[in-house]
C-alpha positions in Angstrom: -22.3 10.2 -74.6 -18.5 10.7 -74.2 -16.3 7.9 -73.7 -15.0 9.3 -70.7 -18.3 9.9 -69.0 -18.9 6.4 -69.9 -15.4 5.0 -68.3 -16.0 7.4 -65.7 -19.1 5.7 -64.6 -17.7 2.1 -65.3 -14.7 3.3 -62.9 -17.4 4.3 -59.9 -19.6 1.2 -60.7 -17.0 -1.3 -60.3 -16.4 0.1 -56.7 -19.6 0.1 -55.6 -20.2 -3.4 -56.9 -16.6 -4.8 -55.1 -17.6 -2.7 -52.1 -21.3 -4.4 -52.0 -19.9 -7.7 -52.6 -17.1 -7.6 -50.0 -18.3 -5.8 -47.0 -17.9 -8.0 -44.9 -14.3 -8.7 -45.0 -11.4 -6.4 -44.5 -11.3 -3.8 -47.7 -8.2 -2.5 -48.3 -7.8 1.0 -49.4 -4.6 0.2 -51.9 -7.1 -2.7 -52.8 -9.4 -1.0 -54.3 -7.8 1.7 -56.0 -5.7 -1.1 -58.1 -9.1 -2.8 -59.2 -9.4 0.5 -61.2 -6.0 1.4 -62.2 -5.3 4.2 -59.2 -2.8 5.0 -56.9 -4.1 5.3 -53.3 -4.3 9.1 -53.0 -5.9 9.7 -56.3 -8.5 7.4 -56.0 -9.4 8.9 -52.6 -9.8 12.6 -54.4 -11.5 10.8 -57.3 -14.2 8.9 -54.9 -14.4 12.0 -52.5 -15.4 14.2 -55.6 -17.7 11.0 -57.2 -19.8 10.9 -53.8 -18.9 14.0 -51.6 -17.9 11.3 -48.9 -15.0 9.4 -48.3 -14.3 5.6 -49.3 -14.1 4.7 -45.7 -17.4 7.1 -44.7 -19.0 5.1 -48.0 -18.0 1.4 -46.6 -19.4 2.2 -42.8 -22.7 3.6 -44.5 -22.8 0.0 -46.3 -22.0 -1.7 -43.5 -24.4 -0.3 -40.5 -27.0 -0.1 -43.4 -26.9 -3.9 -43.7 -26.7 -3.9 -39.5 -30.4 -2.1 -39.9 -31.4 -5.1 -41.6 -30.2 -7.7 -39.6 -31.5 -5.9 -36.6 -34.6 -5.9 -38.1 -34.9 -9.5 -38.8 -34.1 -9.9 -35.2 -31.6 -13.3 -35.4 -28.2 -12.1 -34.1 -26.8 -11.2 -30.9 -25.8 -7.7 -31.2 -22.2 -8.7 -31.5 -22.3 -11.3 -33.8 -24.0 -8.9 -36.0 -21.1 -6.5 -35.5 -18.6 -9.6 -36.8 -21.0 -10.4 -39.7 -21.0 -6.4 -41.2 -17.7 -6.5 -41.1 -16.1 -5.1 -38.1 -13.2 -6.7 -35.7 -14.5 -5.3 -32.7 -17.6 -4.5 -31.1 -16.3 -1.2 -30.0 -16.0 0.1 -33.4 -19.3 -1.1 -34.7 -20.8 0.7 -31.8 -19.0 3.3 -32.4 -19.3 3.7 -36.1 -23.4 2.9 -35.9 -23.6 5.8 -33.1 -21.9 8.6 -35.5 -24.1 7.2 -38.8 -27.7 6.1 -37.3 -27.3 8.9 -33.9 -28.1 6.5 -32.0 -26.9 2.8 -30.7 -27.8 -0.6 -32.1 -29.5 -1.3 -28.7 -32.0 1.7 -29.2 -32.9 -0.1 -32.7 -33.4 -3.5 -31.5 -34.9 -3.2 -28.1 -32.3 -5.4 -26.6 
């Protein structure tokens, strides 16, 4: 194995692993192209060729995938849920679940 292969991957790991462990806070872009010694614009080319998504698509996808699984479990209000995945407003949960999921977080929970 090369050692850049290997840094590479230690480079996409440690955003994955800040991203799964901070979700539900605000991540900051500049944030997290600092943890792994990036400027802002090549990190987003860097992720964007890693994935084929961007960081932003990659944190929603993290996000309304935990939403499945607190809808599932049935123990939030719709709109706390939104709070706990990490959005500000309902709006943009809704929003954000509708383009992932096609469809609302209503339609999931039977609420």
């Amino acid at each position: 194995m090369n050692t850049y292969q290997a840094k590479d991957n230690d480079r996409i790991d440690t955003v994955f692993k800040y991203v799964f462990e901070h979700f539900k806070s605000d991540i900051q872009l500049e944030e997290v192209a600092r943890l792994v010694n990036m400027n802002k614009q090549a990190f987003c080319r860097y992720f964007k060729s890693r994935t084929q998504k961007t960081f932003v698509q990659f944190v929603n996808e993290v996000r309304i995938g935990h939403a499945c699984k607190l809808l599932a479990e049935g123990e939030l209000a719709i709109s706390g849920l939104a709070f706990e995945c990490g959005y500000n407003s309902l709006s943009n949960f809704n929003r954000f679940f509708r383009e992932i999921r096609n469809m609302t977080p209503r339609n999931i929970s039977g609420r």
